[in-house]
N, C-alpha and C positions, 0 to 999 in steps of 0.2 A: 718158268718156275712159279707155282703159287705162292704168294707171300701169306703167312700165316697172322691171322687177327692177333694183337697186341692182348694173351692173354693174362698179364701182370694184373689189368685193372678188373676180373672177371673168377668168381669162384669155380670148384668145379664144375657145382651141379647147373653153370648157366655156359659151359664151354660146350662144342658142337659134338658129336657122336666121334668119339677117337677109332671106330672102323673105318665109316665112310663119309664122314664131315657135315651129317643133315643136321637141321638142326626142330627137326619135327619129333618129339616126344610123345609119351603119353609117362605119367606114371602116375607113382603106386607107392606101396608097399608091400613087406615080404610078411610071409605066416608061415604059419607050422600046419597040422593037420587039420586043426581048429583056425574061424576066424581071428577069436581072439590069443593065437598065440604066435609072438613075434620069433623074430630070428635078430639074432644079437653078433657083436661082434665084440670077443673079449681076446686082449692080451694072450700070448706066451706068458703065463707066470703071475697071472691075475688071478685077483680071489673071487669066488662065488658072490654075484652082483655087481659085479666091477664091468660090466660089458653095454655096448652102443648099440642101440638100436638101431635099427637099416631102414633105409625107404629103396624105394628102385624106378630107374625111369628106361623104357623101353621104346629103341628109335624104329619110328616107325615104318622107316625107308630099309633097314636093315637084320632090324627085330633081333639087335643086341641090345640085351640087358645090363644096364651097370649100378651096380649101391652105390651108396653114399652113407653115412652115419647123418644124425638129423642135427644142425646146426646149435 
């Protein structure tokens, strides 16, 4: 049985790939059509500028994608 790294002391954006456990990155950030237009993440029930902006990091053993909002 693999024993899983003690992730209490570790944020998300530094935990291993949750498909297949690499921990070989690249990232990034997300856009819109334009460079400069980001992609946000707002609430169920949030008001207009109420919303997080995303980054994303892409493994690169598996080439799943996952956000994050930016700290």
């Amino acid at each position: 049985m693999n024993k899983q790294p003690n992730q209490e002391n570790r944020s998300l954006q530094e935990t291993p790939c949750f498909i297949c456990g690499s921990q070989n990155f690249i990232w990034g950030r997300t856009v819109g059509e334009s460079s400069s237009q980001w992609v946000y993440f707002r609430a169920d029930g949030a008001a207009w500028g109420e919303g997080e902006k995303l980054r994303a990091r892409k493994c690169i053993d598996c080439k799943n994608i996952q956000l994050f909002t930016y700290d």
